[in-house]
C-alpha positions as a Markdown table, in Angstrom:
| # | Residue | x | y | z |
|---|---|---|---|---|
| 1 | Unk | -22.6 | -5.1 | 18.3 |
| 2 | Unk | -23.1 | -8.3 | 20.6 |
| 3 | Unk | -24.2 | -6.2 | 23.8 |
| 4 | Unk | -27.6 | -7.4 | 23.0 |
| 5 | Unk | -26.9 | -11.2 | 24.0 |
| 6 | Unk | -26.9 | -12.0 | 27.7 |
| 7 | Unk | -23.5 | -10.7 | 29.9 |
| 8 | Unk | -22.2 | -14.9 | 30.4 |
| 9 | Unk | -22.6 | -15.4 | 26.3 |
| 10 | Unk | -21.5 | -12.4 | 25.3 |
| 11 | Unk | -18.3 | -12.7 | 27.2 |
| 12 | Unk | -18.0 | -16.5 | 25.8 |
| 13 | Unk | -18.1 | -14.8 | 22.4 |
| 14 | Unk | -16.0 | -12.2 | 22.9 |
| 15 | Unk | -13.5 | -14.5 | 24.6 |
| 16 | Unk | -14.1 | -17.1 | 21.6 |
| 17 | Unk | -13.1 | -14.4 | 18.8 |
| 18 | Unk | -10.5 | -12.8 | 21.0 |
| 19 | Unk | -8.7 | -15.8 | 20.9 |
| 20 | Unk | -8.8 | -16.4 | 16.8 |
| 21 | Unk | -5.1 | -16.0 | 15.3 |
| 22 | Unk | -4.2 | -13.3 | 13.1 |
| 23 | Unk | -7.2 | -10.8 | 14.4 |
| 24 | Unk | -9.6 | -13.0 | 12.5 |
| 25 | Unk | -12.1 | -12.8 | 14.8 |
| 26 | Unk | -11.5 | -8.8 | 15.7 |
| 27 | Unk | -11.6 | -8.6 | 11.8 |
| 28 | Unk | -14.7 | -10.0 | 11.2 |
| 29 | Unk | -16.6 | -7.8 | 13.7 |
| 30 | Unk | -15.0 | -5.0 | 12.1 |
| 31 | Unk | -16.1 | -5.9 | 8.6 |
| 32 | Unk | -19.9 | -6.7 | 10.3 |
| 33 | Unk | -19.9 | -3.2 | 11.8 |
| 34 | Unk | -18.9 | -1.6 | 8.5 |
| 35 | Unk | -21.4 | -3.3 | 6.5 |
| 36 | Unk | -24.5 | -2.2 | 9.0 |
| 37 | Unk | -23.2 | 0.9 | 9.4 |
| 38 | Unk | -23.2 | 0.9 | 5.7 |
| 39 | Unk | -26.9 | -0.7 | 5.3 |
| 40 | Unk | -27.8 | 1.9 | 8.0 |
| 41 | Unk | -26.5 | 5.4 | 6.1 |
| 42 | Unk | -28.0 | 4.0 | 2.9 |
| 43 | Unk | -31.4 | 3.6 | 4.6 |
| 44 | Unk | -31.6 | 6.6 | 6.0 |
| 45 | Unk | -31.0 | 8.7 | 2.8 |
| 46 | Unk | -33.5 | 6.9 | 1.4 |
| 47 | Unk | -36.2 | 8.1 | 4.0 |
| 48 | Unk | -34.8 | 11.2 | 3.5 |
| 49 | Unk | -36.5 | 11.8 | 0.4 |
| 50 | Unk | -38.8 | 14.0 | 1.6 |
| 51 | Unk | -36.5 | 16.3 | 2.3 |
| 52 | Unk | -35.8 | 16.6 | -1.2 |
| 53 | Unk | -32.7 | 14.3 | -1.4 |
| 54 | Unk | -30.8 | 15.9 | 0.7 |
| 55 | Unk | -28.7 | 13.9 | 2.9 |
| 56 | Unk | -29.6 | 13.9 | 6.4 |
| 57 | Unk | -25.9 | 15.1 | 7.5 |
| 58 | Unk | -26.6 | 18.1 | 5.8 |
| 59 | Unk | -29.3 | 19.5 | 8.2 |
| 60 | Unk | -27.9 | 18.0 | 10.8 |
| 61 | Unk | -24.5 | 19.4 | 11.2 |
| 62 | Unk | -25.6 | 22.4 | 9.0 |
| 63 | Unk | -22.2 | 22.5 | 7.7 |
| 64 | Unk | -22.8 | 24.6 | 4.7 |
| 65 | Unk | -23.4 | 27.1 | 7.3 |
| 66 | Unk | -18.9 | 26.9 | 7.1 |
| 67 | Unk | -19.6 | 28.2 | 3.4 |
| 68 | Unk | -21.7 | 30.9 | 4.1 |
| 69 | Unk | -20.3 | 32.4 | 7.0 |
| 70 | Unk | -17.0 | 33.2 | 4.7 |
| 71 | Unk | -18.9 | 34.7 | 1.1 |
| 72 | Unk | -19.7 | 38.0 | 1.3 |
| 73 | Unk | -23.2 | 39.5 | -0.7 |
| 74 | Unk | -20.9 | 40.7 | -3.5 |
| 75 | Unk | -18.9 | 37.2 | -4.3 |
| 76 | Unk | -18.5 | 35.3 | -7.3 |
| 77 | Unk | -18.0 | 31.7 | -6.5 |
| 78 | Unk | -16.8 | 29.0 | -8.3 |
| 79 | Unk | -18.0 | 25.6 | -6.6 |
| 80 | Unk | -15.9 | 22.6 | -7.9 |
| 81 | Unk | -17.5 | 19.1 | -7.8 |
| 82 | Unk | -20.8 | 20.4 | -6.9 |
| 83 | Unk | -23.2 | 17.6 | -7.4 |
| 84 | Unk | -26.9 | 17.8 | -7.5 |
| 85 | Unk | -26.5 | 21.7 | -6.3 |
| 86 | Unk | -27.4 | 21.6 | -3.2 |
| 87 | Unk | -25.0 | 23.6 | -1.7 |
| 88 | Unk | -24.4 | 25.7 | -4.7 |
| 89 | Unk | -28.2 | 26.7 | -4.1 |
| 90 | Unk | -27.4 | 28.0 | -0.3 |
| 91 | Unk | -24.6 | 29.8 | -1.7 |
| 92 | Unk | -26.4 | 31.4 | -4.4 |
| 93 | Unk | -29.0 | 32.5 | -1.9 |
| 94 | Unk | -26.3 | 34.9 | -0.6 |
| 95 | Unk | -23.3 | 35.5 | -3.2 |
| 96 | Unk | -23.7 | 37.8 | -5.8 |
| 97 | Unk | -23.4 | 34.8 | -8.7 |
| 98 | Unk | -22.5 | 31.3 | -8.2 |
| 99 | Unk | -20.5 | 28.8 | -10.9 |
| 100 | Unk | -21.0 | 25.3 | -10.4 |
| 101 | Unk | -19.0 | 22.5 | -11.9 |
| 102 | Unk | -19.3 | 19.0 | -11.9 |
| 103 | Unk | -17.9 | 15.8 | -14.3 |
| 104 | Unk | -21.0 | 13.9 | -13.6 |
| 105 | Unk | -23.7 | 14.9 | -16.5 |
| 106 | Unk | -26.5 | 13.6 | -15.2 |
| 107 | Unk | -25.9 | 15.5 | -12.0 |
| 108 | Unk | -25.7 | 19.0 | -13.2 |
| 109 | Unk | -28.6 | 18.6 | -15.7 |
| 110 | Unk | -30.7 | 17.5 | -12.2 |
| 111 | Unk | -29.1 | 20.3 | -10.1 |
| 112 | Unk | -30.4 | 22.6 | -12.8 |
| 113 | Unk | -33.7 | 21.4 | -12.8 |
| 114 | Unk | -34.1 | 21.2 | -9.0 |
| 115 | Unk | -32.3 | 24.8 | -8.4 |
| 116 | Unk | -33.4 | 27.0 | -11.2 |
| 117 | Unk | -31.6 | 30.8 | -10.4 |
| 118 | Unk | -30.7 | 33.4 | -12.7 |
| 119 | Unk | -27.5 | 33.9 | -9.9 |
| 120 | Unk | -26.2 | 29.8 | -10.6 |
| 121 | Unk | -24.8 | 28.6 | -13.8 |
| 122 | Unk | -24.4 | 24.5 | -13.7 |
| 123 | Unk | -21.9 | 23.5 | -15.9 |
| 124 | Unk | -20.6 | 19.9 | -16.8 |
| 125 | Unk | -17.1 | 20.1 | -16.9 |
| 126 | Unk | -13.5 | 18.2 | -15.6 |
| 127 | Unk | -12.0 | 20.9 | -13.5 |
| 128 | Unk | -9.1 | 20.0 | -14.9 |
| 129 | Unk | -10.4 | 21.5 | -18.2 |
| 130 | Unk | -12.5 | 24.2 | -17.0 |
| 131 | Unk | -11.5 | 27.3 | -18.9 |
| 132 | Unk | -13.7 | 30.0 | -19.1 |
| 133 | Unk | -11.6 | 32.3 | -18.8 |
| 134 | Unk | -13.4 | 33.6 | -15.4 |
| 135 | Unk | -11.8 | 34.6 | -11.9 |
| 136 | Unk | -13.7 | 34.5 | -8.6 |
| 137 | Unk | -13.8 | 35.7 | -5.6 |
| 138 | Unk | -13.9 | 32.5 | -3.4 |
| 139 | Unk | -13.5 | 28.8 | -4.4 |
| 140 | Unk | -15.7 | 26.2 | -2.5 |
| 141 | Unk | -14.9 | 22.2 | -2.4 |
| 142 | Unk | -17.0 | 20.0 | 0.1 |
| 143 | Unk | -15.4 | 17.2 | 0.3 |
| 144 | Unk | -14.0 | 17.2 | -3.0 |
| 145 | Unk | -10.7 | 17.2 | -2.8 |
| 146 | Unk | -10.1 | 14.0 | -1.3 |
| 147 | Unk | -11.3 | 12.2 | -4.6 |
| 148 | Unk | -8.3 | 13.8 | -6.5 |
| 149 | Unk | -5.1 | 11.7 | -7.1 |
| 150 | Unk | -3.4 | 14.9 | -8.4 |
| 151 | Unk | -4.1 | 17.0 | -5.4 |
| 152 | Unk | -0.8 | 19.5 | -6.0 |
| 153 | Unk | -2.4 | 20.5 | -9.2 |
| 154 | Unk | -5.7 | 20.7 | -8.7 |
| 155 | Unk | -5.0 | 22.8 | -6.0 |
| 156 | Unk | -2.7 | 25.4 | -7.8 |
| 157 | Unk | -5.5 | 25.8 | -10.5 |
| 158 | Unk | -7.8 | 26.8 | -8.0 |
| 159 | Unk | -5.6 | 29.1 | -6.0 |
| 160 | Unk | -5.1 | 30.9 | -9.7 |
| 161 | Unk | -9.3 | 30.9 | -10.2 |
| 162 | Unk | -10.3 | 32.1 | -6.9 |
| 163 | Unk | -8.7 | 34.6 | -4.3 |
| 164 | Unk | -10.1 | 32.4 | -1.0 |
| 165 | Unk | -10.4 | 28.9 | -0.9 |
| 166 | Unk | -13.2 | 27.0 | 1.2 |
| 167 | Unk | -12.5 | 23.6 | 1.8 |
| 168 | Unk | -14.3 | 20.5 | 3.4 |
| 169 | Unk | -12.1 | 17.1 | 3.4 |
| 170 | Unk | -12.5 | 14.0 | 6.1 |
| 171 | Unk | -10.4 | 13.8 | 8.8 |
| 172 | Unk | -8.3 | 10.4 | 9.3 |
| 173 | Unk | -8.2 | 11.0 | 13.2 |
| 174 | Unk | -12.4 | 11.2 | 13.3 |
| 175 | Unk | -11.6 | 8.3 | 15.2 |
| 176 | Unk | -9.5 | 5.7 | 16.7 |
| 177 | Unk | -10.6 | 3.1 | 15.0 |
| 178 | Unk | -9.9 | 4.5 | 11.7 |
| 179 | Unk | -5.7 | 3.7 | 12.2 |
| 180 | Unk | -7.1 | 0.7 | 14.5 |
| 181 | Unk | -8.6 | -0.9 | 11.2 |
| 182 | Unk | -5.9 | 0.9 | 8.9 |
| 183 | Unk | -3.1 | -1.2 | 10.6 |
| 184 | Unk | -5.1 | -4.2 | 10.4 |
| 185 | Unk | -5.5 | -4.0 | 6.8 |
| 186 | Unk | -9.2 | -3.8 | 6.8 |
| 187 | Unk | -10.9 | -0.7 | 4.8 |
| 188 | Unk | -10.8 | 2.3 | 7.0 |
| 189 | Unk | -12.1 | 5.0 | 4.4 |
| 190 | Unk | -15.2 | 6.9 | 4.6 |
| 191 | Unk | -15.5 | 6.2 | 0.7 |
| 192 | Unk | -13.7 | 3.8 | -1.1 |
| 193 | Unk | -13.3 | 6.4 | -4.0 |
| 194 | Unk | -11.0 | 8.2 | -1.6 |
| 195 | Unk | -8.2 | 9.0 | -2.3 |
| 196 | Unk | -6.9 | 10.2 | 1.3 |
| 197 | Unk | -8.1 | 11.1 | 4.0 |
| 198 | Unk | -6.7 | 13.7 | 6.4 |
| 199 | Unk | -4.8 | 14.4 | 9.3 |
| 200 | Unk | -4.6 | 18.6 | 10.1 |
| 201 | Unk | -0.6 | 18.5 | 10.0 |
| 202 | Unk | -1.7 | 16.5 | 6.2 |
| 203 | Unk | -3.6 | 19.0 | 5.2 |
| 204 | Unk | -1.4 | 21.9 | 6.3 |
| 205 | Unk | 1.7 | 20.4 | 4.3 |
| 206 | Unk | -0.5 | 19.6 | 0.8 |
| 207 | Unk | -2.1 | 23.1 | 1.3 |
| 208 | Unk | 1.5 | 24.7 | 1.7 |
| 209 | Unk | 3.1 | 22.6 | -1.1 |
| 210 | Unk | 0.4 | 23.8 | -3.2 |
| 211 | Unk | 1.7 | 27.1 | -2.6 |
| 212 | Unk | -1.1 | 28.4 | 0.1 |
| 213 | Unk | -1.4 | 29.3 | 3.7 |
| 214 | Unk | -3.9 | 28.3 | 5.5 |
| 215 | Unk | -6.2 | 31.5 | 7.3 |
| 216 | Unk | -8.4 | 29.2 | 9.4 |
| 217 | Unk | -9.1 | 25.6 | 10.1 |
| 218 | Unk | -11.1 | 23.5 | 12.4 |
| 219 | Unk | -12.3 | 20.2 | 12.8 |
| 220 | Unk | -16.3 | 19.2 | 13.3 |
| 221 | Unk | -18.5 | 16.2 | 12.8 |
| 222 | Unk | -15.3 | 13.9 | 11.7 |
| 223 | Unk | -14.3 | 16.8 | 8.7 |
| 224 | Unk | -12.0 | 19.4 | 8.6 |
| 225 | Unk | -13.0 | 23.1 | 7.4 |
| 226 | Unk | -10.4 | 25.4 | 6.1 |
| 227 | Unk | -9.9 | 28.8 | 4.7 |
| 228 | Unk | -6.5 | 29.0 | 2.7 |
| 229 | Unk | -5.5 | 31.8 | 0.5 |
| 230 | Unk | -2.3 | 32.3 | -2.0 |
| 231 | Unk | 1.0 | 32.9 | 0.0 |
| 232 | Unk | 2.1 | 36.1 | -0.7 |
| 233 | Unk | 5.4 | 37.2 | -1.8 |
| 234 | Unk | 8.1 | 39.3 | -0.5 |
| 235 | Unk | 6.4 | 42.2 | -1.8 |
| 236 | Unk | 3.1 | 41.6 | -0.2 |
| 237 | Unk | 1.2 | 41.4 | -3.5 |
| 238 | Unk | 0.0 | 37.5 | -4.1 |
């Protein structure tokens, strides 16, 4: 952040706020970096519009590409949280019928004017309410679940909807820096509507407490991708 100052007064400064008490000088670096990496994101989607709004990350680490390597042509799929449908539409382009939800009006009404299917329905719903009596095939969240306070439940209702789970949360250990600012009390989350953000052995035990068993997981690009299914019981029916 101050490697652009000459070597002798950038070590003068660097010596200057090393030697603050109570990390104030660590701390205020920390806040700088957050706010122009902040300015910087928030740019950069807004040149993005040409793209059609989608967010540069998307392209770049293609991660939907997660989704639709694990639908098959004949799924139904139930996308919670699904914002302006941009990853419903990829779906949609290769499962049988995609359903996506989101509590956000606005959204849904400009997801279904920007992806108009006959294989998507948008619907404006809490997922906590959704109740069409429907069961699918898979169940998709990107980076969804980590906005939940009432993970455990949210997660059993969608083990009951959907026979595979797809899941997308941020990992906590992206970086160092992330228990490095943690620990000094500064804020450390992706998103301050977060409600966690995850560690694998995290994940693992809210997955299992849940009631599922996790089939495959990985971590790419600072996010955690996982496949979890219903544990089965005894009797090798779910």
């Amino acid at each position: 952040m101050i490697s652009f100052l000459k070597p002798w007064v950038r070590n003068k400064a660097q010596k200057k706020l090393a030697s603050l008490p109570d990390d104030r000088g660590i701390k205020m670096l920390l806040r700088l970096e957050a706010r122009l990496s902040s300015l910087t994101l928030g740019t950069i989607k807004l040149a993005e519009r040409s793209r059609g709004g989608i967010h540069p990350k998307h392209w770049i680490t293609d991660f939907v590409g997660f989704f639709l390597d694990n639908i098959n042509a004949s799924d139904t799929v139930l996308e919670i949280g699904c914002a302006y449908g941009h990853v419903a539409s990829r779906i949609a382009e290769k499962a049988k019928h995609v359903t996506a939800i989101d509590i956000r009006r606005d959204a849904i009404e400009k997801a279904g004017q920007q992806f108009n299917r006959s294989n998507i329905s948008f619907i404006s719903a809490d997922f906590f309410d959704f109740t069409d009596g429907s069961k699918f095939d898979v169940v998709v969240m990107s980076n969804v679940l980590e906005h939940i306070a009432d993970r455990g439940r949210f997660l059993e209702k969608a083990a009951v909807l959907g026979g595979k789970l797809l899941i997308r949360v941020p990992a906590f250990d992206r970086d160092w820096t992330v228990p490095y600012k943690k620990k000094l009390g500064l804020e450390w989350r992706l998103n301050d509507g977060h409600e966690v953000e995850y560690t694998e052995g995290m994940l693992r035990d809210e997955l299992g407490r849940a009631g599922l068993s996790v089939k495959y997981l990985c971590c790419k690009w600072g996010n955690y991708c996982c496949i979890a299914e219903k544990k089965r019981g005894d009797n090798g029916r779910s």
